[in-house]
C-alpha positions in Angstrom: -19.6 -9.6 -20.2 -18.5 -12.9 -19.2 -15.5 -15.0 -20.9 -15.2 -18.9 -20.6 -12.3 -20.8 -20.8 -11.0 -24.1 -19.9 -7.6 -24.0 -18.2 -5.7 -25.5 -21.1 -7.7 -22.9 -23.5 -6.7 -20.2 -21.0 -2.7 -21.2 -20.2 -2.9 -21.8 -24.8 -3.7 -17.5 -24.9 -1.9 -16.4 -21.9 1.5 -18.0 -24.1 0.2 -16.8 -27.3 0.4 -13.1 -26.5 1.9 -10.8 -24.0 -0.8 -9.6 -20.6 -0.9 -5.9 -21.8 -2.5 -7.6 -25.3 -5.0 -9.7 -23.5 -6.6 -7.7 -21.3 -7.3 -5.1 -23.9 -8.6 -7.5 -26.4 -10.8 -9.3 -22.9 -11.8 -6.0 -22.1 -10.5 -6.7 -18.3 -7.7 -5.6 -15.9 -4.5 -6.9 -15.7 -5.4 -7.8 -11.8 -8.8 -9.9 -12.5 -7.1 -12.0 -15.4 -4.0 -12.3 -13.1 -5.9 -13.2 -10.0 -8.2 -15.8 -12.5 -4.6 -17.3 -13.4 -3.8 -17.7 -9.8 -7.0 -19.7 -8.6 -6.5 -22.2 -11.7 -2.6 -22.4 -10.9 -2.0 -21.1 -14.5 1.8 -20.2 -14.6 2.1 -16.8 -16.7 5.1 -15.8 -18.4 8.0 -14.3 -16.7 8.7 -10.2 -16.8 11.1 -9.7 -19.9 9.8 -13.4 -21.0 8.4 -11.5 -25.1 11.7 -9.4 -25.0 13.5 -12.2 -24.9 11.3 -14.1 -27.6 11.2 -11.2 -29.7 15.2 -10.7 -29.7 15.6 -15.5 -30.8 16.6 -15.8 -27.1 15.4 -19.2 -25.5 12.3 -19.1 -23.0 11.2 -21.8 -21.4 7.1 -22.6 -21.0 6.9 -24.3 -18.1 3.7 -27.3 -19.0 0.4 -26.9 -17.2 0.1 -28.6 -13.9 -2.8 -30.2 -13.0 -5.9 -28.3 -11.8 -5.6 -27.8 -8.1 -8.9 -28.8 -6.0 -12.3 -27.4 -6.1 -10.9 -25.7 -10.0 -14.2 -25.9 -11.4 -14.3 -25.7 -15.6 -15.2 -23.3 -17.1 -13.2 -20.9 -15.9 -15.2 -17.4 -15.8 -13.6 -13.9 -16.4 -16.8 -12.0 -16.1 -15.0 -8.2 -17.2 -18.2 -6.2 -15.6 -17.2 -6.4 -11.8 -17.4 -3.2 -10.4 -14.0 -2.0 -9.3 -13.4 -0.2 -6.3 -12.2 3.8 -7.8 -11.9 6.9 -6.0 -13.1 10.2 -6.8 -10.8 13.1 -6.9 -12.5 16.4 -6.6 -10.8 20.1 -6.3 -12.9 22.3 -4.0 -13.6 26.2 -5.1 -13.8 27.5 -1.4 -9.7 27.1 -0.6 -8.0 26.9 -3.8 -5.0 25.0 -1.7 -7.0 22.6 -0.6 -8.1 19.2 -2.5 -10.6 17.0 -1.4 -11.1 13.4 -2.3 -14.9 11.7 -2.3 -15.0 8.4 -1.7 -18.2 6.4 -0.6 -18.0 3.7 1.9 -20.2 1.4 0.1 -18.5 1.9 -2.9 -16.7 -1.5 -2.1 -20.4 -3.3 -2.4 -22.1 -1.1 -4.5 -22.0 1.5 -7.5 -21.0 4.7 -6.6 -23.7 6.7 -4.5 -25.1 9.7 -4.4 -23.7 11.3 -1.0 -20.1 10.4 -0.9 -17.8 11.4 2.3 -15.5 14.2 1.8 -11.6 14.0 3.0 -9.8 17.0 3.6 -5.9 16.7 3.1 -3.2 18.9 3.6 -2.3 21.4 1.2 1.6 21.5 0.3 3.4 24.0 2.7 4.0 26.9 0.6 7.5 27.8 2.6 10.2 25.4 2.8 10.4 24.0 6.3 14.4 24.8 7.9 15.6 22.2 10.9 18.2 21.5 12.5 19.6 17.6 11.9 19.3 16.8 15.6 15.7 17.8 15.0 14.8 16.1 11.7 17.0 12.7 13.4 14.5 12.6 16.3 11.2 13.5 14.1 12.0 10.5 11.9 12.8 7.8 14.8 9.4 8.9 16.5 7.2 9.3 13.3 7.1 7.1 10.2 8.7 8.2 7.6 5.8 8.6 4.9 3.6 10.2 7.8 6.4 12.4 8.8 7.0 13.1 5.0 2.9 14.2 4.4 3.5 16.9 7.1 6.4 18.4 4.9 4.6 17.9 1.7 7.2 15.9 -0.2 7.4 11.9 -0.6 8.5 9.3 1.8 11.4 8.7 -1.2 11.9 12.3 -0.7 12.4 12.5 2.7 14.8 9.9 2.8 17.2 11.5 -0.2 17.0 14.5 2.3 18.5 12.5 5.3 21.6 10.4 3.3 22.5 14.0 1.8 22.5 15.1 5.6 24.0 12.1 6.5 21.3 11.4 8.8 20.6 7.6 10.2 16.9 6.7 9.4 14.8 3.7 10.4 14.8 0.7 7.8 11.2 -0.1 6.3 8.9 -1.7 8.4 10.3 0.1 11.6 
């Protein structure tokens, strides 16, 4: 299903209503009308902007610039693009391990019929003891969410683990 706006028709609903209300009554995703709103340079309204409103504080609506170049009118939300999604699958044969199907040509296409099979690791079923010399020089030589797969936990998780050891870690990025 396609929608048509023009931009001033489009900035009018995106004020009259929070996102979360729109895209359930467009039938679309928060991303597409966001990214539809970006192209037309169609300022949205600020996080906490309906809060405020709702509580008589003052919000400002900043007034709709002028269409940047090559804007075309009408402005098309077509809500039937196929989005890219990812299978998850739990295999009988090893009850620890999961696997997740996802098919290359899922990006172009609808999903197809023989999709590629990942493998990951199953959570370690022991907790894993070091010493902190050891976990210091595991997480300046591996990243930290890589380093945190191995042990099963979260890159967060990892990193509570080494300021309650006092351990120096690389900053993001590293």
């Amino acid at each position: 299903m396609e929608h048509r706006f023009t931009r001033q028709e489009l900035y009018d609903r995106v004020w009259s209503k929070p996102m979360s209300h729109l895209v359930v009554e467009l039938r679309t995703t928060t991303g597409n009308l966001s990214t539809l709103l970006r192209r037309a340079d169609i300022p949205k309204p600020s996080s906490g902007h309906w809060m405020r409103k709702e509580f008589g504080k003052p919000v400002e609506q900043p007034p709709l610039p002028p269409a940047p170049s090559g804007c075309v009118e009408p402005l098309v939300l077509d809500t039937e693009k196929p989005s890219i999604k990812r299978k998850l699958r739990y295999t009988k044969a090893d009850p620890d391990a999961v696997s997740v199907s996802v098919d290359p040509q899922q990006v172009l296409a609808p999903p197809a019929e023989n999709p590629v099979q990942v493998a990951l690791k199953p959570r370690p079923t022991q907790p894993t003891t070091m010493t902190r010399e050891e976990l210091y020089g595991a997480v300046w030589r591996t990243p930290m969410s890589r380093l945190a797969e191995d042990y099963g936990i979260s890159g967060n998780g990892l990193a509570k683990i080494c300021d309650r050891e006092d351990i120096p870690y690389p900053p993001r990025g590293y």
